[in-house]
LUMBAPA-554024 format. One record per residue (C-alpha): residue in one letter; x, z, y. Coordinates in nm, 3 decimals. Each point is the difference from the previous one (the first is absolute). Layout:
VEXMAR  resn       px       pz       py
VEXMAR     A        X        Z        Y
...
This chain:
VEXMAR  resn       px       pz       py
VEXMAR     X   -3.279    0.103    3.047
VEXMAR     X   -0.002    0.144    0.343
VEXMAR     X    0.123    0.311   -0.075
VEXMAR     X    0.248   -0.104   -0.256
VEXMAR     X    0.167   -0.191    0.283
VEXMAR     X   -0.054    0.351    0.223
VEXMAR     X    0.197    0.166   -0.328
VEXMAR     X    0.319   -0.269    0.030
VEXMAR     X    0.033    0.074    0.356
VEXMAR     X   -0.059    0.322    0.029
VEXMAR     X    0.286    0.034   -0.289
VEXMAR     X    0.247   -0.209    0.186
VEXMAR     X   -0.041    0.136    0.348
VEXMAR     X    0.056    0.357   -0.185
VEXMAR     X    0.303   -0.109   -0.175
VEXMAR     X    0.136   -0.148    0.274
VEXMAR     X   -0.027    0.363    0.210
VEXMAR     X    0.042    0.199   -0.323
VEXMAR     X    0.291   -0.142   -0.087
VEXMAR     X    0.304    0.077    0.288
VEXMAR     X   -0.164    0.320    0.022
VEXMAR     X    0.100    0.053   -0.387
VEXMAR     X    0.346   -0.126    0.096
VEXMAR     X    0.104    0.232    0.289
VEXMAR     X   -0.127    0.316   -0.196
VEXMAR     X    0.188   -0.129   -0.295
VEXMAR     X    0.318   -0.033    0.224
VEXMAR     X   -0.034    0.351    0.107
VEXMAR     X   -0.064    0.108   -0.276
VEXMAR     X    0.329   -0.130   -0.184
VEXMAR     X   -0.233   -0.204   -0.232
VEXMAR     X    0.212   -0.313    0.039
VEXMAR     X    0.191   -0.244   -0.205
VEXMAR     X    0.360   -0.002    0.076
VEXMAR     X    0.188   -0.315   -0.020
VEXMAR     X    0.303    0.029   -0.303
VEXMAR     X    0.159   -0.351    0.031
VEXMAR     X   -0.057   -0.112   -0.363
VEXMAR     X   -0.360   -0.016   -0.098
VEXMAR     X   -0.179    0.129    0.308
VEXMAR     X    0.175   -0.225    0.268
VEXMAR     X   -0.204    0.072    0.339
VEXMAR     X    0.235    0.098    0.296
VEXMAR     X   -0.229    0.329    0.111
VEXMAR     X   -0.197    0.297   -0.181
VEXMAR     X   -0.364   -0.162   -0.033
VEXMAR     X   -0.312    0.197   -0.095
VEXMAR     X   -0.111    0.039   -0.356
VEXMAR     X   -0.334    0.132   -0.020
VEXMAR     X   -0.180   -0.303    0.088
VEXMAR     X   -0.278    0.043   -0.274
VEXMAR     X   -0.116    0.289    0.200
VEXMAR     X   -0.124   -0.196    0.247
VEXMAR     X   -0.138   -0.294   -0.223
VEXMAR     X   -0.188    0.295   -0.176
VEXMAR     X   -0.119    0.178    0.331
VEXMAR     X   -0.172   -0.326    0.110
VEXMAR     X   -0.113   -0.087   -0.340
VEXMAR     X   -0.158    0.337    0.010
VEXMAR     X   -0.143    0.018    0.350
VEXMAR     X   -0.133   -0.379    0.072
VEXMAR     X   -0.219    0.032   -0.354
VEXMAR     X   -0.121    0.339    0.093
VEXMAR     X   -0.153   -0.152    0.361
VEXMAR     X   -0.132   -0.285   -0.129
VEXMAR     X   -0.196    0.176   -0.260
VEXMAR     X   -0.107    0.221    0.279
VEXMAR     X   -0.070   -0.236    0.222
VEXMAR     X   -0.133   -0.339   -0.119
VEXMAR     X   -0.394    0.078   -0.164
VEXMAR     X    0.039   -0.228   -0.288
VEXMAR     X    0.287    0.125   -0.111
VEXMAR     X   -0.110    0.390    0.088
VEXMAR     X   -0.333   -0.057   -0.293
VEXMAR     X    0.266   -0.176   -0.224
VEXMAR     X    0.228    0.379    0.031
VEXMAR     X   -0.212    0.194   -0.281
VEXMAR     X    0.081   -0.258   -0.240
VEXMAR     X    0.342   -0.070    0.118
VEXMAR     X    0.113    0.372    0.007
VEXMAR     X    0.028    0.131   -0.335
VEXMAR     X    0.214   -0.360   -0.100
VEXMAR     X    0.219    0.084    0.308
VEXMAR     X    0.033    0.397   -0.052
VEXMAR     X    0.123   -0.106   -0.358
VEXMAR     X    0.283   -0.254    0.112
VEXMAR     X    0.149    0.240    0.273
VEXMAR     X    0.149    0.254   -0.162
VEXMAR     X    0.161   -0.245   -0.259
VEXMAR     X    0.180   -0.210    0.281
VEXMAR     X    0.039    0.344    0.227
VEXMAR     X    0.271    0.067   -0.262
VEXMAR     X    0.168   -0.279    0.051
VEXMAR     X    0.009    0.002    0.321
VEXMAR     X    0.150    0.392   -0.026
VEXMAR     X    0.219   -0.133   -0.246
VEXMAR     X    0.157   -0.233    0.245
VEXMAR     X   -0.009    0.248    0.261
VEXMAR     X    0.192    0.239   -0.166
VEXMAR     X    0.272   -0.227   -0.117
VEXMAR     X    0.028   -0.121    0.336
VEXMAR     X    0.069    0.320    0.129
VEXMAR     X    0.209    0.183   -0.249
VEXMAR     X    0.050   -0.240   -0.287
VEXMAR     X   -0.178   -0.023   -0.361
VEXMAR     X    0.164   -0.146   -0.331
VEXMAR     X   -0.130   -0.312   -0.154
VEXMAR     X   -0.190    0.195   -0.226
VEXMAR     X   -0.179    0.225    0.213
VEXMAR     X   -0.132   -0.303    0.203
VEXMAR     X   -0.065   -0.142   -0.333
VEXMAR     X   -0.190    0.322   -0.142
VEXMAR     X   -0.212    0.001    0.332
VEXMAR     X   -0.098   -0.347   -0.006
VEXMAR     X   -0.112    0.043   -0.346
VEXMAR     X   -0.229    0.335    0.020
VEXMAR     X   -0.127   -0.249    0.308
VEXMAR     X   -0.045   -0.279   -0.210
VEXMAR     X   -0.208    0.214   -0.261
VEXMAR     X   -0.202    0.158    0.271
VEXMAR     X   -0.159   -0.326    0.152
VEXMAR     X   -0.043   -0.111   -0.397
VEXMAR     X   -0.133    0.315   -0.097
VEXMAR     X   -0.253    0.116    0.270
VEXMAR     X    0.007   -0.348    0.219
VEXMAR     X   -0.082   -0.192   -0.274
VEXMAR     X    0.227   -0.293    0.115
VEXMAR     X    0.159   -0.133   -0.261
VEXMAR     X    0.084   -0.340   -0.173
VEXMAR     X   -0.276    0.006   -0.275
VEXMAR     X    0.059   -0.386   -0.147
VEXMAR     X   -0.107   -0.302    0.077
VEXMAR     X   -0.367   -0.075    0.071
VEXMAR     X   -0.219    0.023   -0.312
VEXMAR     X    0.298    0.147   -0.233
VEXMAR     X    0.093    0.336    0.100
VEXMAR     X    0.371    0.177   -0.108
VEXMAR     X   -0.032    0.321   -0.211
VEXMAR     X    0.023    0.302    0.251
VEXMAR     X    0.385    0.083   -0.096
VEXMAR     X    0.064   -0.344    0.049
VEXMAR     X   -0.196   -0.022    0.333
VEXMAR     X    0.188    0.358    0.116
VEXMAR     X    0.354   -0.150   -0.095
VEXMAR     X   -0.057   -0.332    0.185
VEXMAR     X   -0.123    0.125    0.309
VEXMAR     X    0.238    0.262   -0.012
VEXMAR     X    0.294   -0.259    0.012
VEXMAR     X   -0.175   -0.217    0.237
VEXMAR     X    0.022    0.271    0.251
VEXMAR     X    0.298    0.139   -0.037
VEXMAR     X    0.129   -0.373   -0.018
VEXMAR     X   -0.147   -0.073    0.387
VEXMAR     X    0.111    0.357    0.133
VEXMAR     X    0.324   -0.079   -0.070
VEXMAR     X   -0.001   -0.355    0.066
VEXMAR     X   -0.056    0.006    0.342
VEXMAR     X    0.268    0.315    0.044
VEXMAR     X    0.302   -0.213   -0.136
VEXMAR     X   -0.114   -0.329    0.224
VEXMAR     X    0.030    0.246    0.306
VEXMAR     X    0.378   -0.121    0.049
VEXMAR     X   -0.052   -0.210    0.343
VEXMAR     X   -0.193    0.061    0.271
VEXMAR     X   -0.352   -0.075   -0.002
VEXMAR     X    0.009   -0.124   -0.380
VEXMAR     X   -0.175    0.236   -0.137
VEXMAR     X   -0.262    0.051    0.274
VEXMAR     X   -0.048   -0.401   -0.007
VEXMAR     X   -0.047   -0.001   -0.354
VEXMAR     X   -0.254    0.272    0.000
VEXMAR     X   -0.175   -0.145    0.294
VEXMAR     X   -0.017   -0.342   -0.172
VEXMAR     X   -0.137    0.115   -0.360
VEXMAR     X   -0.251    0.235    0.211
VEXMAR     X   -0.090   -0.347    0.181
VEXMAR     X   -0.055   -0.187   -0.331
VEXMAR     X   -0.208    0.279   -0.147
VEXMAR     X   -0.215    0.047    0.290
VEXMAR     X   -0.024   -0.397   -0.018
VEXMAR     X   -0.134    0.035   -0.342
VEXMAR     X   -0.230    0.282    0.040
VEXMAR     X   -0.175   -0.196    0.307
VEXMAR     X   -0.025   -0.293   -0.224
VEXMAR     X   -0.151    0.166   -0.264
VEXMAR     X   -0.215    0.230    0.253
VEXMAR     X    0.128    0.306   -0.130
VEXMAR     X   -0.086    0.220    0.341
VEXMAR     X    0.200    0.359   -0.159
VEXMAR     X    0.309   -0.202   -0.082
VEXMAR     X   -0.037   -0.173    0.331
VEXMAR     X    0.005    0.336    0.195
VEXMAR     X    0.289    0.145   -0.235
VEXMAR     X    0.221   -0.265    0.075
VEXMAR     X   -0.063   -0.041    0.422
VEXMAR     X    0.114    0.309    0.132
VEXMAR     X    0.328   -0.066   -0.215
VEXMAR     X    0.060   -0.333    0.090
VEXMAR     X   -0.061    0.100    0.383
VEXMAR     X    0.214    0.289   -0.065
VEXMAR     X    0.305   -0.233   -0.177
VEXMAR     X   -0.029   -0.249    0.294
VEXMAR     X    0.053    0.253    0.296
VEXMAR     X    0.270    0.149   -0.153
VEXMAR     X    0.177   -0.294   -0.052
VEXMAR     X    0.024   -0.046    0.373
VEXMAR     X    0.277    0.338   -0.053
VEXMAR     X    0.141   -0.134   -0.305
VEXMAR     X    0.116   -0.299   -0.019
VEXMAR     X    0.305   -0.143    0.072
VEXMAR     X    0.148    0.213    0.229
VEXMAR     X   -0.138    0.310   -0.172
VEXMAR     X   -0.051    0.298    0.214
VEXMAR     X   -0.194    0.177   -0.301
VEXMAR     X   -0.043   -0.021   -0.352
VEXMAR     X   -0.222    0.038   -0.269
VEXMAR     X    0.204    0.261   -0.212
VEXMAR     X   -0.102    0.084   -0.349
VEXMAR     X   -0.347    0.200    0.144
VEXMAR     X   -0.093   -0.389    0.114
VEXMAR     X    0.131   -0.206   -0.234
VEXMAR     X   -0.121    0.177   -0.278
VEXMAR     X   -0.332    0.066    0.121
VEXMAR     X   -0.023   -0.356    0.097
VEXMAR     X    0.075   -0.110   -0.385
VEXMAR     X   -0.247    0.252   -0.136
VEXMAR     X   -0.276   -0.112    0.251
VEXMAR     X    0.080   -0.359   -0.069
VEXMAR     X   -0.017    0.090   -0.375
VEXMAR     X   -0.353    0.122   -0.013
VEXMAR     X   -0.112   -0.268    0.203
VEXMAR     X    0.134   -0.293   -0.219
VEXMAR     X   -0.193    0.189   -0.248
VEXMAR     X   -0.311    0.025    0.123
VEXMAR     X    0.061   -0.384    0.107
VEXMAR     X    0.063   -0.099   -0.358
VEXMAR     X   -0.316    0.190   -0.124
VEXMAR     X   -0.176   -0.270    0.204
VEXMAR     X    0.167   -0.324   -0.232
VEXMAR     X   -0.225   -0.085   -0.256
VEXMAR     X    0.336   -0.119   -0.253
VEXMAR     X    0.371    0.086   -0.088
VEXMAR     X    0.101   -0.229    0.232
VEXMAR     X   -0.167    0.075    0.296
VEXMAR     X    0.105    0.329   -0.025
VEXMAR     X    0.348   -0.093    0.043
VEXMAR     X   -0.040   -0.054    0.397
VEXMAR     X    0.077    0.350    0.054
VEXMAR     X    0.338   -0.113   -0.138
VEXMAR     X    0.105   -0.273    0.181
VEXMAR     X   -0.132    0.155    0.312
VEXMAR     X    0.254    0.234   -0.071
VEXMAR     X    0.230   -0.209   -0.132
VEXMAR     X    0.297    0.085    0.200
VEXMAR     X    0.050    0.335   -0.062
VEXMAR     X   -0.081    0.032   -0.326
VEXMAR     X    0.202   -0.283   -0.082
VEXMAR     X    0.314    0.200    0.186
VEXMAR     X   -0.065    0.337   -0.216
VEXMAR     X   -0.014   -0.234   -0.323
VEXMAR     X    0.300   -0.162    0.098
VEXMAR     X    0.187    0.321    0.072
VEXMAR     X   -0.081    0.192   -0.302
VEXMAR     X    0.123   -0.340   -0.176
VEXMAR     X    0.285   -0.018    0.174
VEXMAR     X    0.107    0.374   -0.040
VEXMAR     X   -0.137   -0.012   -0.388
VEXMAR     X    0.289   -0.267   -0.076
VEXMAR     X    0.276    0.191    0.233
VEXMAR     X   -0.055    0.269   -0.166
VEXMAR     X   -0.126    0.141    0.365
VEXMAR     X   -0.220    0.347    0.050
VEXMAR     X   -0.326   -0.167    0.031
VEXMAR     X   -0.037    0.223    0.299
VEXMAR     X    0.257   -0.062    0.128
VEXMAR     X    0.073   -0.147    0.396
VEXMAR     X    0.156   -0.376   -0.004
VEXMAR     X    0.035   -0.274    0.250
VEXMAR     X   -0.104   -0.287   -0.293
VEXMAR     X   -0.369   -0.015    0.153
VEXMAR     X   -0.170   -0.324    0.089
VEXMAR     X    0.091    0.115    0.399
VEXMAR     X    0.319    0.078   -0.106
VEXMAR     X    0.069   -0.347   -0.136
VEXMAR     X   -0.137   -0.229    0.260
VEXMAR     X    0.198    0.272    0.238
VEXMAR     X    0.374   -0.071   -0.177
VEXMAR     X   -0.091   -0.401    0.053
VEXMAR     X    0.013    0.045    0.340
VEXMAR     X   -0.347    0.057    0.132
VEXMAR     X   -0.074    0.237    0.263
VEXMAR     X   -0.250    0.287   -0.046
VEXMAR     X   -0.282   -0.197    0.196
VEXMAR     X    0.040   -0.277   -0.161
VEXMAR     X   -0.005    0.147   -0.362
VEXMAR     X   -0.337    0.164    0.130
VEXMAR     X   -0.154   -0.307    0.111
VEXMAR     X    0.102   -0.187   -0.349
VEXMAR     X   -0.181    0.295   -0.216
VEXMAR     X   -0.236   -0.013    0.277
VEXMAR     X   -0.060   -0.385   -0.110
VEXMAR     X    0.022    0.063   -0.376
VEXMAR     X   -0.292    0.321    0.021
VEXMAR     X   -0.224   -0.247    0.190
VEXMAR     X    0.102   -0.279   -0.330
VEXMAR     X   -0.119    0.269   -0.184
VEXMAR     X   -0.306    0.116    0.192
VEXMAR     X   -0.137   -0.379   -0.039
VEXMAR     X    0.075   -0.007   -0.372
VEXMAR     X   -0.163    0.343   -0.043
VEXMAR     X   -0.297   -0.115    0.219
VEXMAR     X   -0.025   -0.299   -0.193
VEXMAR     X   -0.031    0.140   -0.352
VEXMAR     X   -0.257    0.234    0.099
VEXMAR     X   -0.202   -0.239    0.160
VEXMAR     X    0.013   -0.305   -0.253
VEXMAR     X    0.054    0.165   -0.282
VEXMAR     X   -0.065   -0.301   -0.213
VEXMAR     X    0.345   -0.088    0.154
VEXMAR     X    0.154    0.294   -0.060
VEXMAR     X    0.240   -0.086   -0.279
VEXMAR     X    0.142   -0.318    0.228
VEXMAR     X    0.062    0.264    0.287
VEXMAR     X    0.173    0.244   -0.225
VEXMAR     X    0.222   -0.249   -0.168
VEXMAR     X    0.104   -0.108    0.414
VEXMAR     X    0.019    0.345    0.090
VEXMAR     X    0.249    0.086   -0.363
VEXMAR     X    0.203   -0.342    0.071
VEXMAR     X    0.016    0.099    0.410
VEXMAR     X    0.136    0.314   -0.156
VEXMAR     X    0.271   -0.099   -0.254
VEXMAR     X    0.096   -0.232    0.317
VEXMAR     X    0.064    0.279    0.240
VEXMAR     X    0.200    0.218   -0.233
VEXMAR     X    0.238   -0.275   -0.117
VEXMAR     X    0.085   -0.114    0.346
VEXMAR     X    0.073    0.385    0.044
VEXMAR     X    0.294   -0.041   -0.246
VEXMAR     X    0.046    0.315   -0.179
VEXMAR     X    0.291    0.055   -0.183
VEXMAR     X   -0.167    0.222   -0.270
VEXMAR     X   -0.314   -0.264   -0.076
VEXMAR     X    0.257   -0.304   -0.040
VEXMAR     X    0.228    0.168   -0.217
VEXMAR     X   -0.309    0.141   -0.275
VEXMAR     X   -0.157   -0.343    0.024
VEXMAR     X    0.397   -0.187   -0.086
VEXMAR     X    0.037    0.280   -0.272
VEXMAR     X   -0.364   -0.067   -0.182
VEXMAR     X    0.087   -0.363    0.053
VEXMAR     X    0.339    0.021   -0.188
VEXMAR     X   -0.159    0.218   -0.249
VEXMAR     X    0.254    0.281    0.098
VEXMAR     X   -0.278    0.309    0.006
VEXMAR     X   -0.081   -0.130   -0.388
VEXMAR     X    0.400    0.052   -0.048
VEXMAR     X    0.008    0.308    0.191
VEXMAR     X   -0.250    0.126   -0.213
VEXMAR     X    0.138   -0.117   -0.352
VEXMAR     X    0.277    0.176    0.081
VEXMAR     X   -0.148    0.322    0.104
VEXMAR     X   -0.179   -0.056   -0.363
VEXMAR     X    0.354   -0.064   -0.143
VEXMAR     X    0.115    0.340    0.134
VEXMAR     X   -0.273    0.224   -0.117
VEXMAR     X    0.021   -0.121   -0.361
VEXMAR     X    0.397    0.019    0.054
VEXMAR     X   -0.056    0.383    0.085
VEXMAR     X   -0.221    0.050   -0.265
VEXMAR     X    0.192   -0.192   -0.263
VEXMAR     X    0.292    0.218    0.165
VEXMAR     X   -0.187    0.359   -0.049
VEXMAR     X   -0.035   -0.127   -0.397
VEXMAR     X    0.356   -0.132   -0.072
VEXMAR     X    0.098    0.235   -0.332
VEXMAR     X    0.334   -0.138    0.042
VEXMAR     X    0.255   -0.169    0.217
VEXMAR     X   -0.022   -0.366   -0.156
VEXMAR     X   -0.391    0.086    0.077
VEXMAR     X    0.110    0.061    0.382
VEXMAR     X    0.198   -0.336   -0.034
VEXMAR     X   -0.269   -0.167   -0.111
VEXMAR     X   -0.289    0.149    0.308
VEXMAR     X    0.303   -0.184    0.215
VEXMAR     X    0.003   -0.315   -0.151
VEXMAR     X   -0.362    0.007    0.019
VEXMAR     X    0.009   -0.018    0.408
VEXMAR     X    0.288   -0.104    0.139
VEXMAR     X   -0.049   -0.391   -0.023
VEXMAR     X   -0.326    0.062    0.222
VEXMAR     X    0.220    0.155    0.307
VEXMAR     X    0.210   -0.317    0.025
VEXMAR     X    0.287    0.085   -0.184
VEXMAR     X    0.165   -0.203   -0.247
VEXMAR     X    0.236    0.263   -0.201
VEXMAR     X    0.011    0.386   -0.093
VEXMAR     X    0.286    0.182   -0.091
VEXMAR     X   -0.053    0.376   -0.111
VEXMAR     X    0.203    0.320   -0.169
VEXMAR     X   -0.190    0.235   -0.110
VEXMAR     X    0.090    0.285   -0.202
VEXMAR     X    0.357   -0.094   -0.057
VEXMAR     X   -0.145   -0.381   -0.164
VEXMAR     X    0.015   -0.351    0.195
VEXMAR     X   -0.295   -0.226    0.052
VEXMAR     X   -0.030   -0.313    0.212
VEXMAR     X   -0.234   -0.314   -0.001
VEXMAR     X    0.004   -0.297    0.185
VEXMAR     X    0.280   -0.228    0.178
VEXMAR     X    0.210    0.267    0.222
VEXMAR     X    0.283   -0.261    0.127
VEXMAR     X    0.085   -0.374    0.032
VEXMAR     X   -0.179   -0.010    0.309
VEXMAR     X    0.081   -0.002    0.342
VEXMAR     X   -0.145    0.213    0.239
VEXMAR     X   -0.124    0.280   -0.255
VEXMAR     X   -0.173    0.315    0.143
VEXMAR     X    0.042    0.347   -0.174
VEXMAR     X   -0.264    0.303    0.018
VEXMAR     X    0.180    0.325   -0.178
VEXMAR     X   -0.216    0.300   -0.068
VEXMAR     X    0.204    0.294   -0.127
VEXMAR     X   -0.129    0.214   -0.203
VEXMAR     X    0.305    0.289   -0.076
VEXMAR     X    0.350   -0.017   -0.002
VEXMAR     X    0.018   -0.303   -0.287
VEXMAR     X   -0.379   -0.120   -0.014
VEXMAR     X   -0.144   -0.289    0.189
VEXMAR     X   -0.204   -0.304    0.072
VEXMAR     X    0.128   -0.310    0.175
VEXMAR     X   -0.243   -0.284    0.026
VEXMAR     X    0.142   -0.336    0.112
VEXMAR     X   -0.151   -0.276    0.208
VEXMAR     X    0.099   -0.377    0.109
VEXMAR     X   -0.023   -0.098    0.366
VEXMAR     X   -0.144   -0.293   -0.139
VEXMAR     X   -0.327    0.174   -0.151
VEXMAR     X   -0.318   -0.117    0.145
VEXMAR     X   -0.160    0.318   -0.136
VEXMAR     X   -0.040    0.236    0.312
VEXMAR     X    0.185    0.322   -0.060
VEXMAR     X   -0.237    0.266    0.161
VEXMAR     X   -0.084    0.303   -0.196
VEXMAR     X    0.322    0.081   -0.069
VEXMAR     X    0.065    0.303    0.174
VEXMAR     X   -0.312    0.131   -0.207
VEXMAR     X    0.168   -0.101   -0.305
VEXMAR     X    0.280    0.196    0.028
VEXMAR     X   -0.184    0.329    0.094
VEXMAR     X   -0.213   -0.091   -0.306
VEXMAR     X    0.357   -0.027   -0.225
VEXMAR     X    0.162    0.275    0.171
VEXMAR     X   -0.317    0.277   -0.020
VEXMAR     X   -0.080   -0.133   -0.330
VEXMAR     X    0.355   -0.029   -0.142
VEXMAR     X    0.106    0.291    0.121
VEXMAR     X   -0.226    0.195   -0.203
VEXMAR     X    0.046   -0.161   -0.285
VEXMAR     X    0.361    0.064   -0.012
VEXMAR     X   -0.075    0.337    0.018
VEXMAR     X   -0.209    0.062   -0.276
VEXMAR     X    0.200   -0.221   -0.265
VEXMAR     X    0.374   -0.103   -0.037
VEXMAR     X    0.030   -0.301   -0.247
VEXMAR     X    0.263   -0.087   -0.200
VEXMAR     X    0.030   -0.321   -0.220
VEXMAR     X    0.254   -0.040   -0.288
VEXMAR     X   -0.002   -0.225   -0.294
VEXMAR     X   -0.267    0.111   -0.135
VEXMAR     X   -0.263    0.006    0.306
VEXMAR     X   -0.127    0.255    0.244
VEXMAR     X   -0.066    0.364    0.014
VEXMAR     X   -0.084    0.215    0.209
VEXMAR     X    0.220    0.323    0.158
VEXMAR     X   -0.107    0.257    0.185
VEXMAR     X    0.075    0.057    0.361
VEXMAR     X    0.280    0.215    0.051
VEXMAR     X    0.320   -0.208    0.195
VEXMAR     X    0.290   -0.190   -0.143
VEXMAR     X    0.078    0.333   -0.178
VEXMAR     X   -0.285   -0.060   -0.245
VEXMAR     X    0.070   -0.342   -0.058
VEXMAR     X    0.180   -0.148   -0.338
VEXMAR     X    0.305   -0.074    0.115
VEXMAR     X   -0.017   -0.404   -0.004
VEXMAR     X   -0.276    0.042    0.168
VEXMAR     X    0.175    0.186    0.318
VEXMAR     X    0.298   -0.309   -0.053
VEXMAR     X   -0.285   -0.243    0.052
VEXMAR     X   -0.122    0.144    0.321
VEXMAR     X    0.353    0.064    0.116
VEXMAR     X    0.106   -0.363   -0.054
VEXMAR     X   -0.355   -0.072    0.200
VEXMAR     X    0.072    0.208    0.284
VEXMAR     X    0.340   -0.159    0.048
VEXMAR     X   -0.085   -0.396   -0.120
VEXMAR     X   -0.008   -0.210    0.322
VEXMAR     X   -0.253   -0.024    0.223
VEXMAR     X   -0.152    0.310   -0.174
VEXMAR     X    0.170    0.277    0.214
VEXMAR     X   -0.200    0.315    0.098
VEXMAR     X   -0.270   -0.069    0.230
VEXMAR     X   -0.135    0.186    0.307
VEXMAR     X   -0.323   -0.188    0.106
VEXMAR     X   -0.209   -0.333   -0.040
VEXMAR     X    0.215   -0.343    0.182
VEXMAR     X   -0.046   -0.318    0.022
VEXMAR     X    0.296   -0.221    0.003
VEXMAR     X    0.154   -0.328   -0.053
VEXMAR     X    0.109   -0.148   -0.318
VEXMAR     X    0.245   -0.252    0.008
């Protein structure tokens, strides 16, 4: 116990000299962060390579106390080969980081890294989440799981790095609650994994926080995540159910529940999923007014909410299901209060039943197209258009095609009557009709008339129809020239009836 306390402070006392040493070489070295005024609002140019000297004490207050304390100097053979088989995978991370710190990496070169990482501690570490405790997952299963867990906490903890000092805090506090763990369970390797981080986390801190003179930068952040990834597995592998092997998750609650959040959020806007945003939980408590110390301290508060939970389950795990249901309600909580725009308006739209009705009519259009694609005729064409156009929110159709008239429905008498034209040549078109009164929404529209106009069009030009007294036939494409001559009088009296004039393009306008 002794030297595990030696281990903390010889971590913090090396982080605290480490660490402005790492920031003036950074400076000179042009490795800083340069304020823009939009998303990265600091006044000066602050350092940006602060995982290098998380890493360097890390590195250094391990290797002397494993050199220097005797019980932990017999424990090395055993140790060792566990240790030599985890460094290379979160080496690459840390590279990974480094380099997109200095010059810049795409999302999916960080990505690709993070996974041949992710593989390598599964692979030849043999950490990995292998089920729950008598049940194991089958290998794929285990590989895909673990896989996503990682990745997940890598790049959790790199999008929470918006403030300063959040995403050191966090880290410090989950390393806190897994150490807690491990000491209550007597695991002595997790113990001695966890230490030198924590001490490392805490001096830094003293540099970070609010007012930052250094920051993590993606070589920290994301070798924080990874680190914090493995651990929370080989926390969970001490749980003896399901549930008690969610404390990893709730330890980490707050930045996983960010990067679920934002790939929600960007999901329903339609957003790169990699893309950069100012929606994150920071971000929000920020635009209510909050200053940056103050938005630290509250996700400060909820990690250590979420350190007790996770504490909790694991040690009465009898209890476990009470503490996840507080932890999932504590949850749903926070993110309402957060008031996003995107999450209100899905939940009022699978309230009102309008995804069902989005959906119908997305149904509606497909078997419109196909019905379309089949039409042998042009009363077959009408038909495909009576078939859909109720569902859109209209209440009339009016059509000429092929030199003949069509229309169903009520197209005046009311006040307030909308009209949608699609042209479709110089005397063919569609105009649907619709009441200001209707209480059926009118969305979809616009893919309506593409729909009509792509499918129409086509149509038109592989069949002229003619009907006489005696019914249809068909004539072959060719112009008015190879029409019957009552047949180019129809379209002529078509193309200069009211309301049917040539037309150039797709309007909506008022009927009155």
């Amino acid at each position: 116990m002794h030297s595990l306390f030696f281990l903390a402070l010889i971590s913090v006392l090396l982080s605290l000299a480490l660490t402005p040493i790492v920031a003036t070489w950074s400076r000179r070295a042009g490795l800083v962060d340069h304020p823009d005024g939009r998303r990265k609002i600091h006044r000066l140019p602050i350092s940006r390579v602060g995982g290098i000297a998380i890493a360097l004490t890390y590195v250094v207050s391990s290797s002397l106390i494993l050199l220097m304390a005797p019980h932990y100097r017999a424990m090395l053979p055993e140790w060792m080969p566990g240790i030599l088989r985890i460094v290379p995978g979160v080496a690459l991370v840390f590279l990974v980081g480094l380099l997109d710190d200095i010059r810049g990496l795409r999302p999916w070169q960080k990505l690709l890294g993070q996974l041949v990482a992710s593989v390598w501690v599964i692979g030849f570490a043999h950490v990995a989440i292998n089920g729950v405790r008598g049940s194991h997952f089958p290998s794929w299963l285990s590989v895909v799981i673990t896989v996503v867990w990682l990745l997940a906490c890598t790049n959790a903890v790199n999008l929470i790095d918006g403030v300063d000092g959040l995403a050191s805090g966090i880290g410090f506090f989950a390393t806190c609650t897994t150490l807690a763990a491990a000491m209550l369970r007597g695991n002595e390797p997790l113990m001695f994994a966890t230490i030198p981080l924590a001490g490392a986390l805490l001096g830094f801190l003293r540099y970070n926080f609010n007012p930052a003179s250094i920051f993590l930068g993606d070589c920290g952040s994301l070798t924080l995540g990874f680190l914090l990834g493995i651990l929370a597995i080989l926390w969970g592998q001490m749980s003896a159910t399901f549930l008690g092997m969610t404390a990893p998750l709730m330890a980490l609650a707050v930045p996983l529940l960010d990067t679920t959040l934002a790939i929600a959020r960007r999901f329903l806007r339609q957003q790169p999923i990699f893309g950069a945003d100012r929606g994150h939980v920071h971000h929000r408590l920020l635009a209510r007014g909050l200053g940056p110390r103050a938005v630290t301290l509250i996700l400060y508060g909820v990690c250590t909410f979420g350190a007790a939970l996770s504490l909790a389950g694991s040690t009465w795990e009898n209890y476990s299901g009470l503490v996840l249901l507080l932890f999932c309600v504590a949850a749903w909580i926070g993110v309402h209060k957060l008031d996003y725009v995107e999450f209100g308006e899905a939940g009022r739209m699978l309230r009102q039943g309008i995804f069902r009705r989005l959906l119908n009519r997305q149904l509606s259009l497909q078997g419109f197209r196909r019905q379309l694609a089949m039409a042998p005729s042009v009363e077959a064409c009408w038909l495909a258009v009576l078939s859909v156009y109720r569902g859109f929110g209209f209440v009339a159709v009016r059509a000429s095609l092929g030199g003949e008239r069509f229309s169903d429905g009520v197209e005046s008498g009311s006040q307030g009557m909308w009209r949608l034209s699609i042209p479709l040549g110089a005397s063919d078109f569609v105009e649907f009709y619709r009441t200001s009164e209707s209480r059926i929404p009118c969305s979809g529209a616009d893919e309506l008339a593409d729909a009509i106009t792509r499918g129409m069009s086509d149509k038109m030009r592989q069949f002229q129809v003619a009907i006489d007294m005696r019914g249809r036939r068909v004539m072959p494409a060719g112009g008015d020239h190879a029409r019957p001559a009552h047949v180019q009088k129809a379209a002529a009296a078509a193309a200069a009836g009211g309301g049917n004039q040539p037309r150039t393009g797709t309007t909506l306008s008022r009927w009155i």
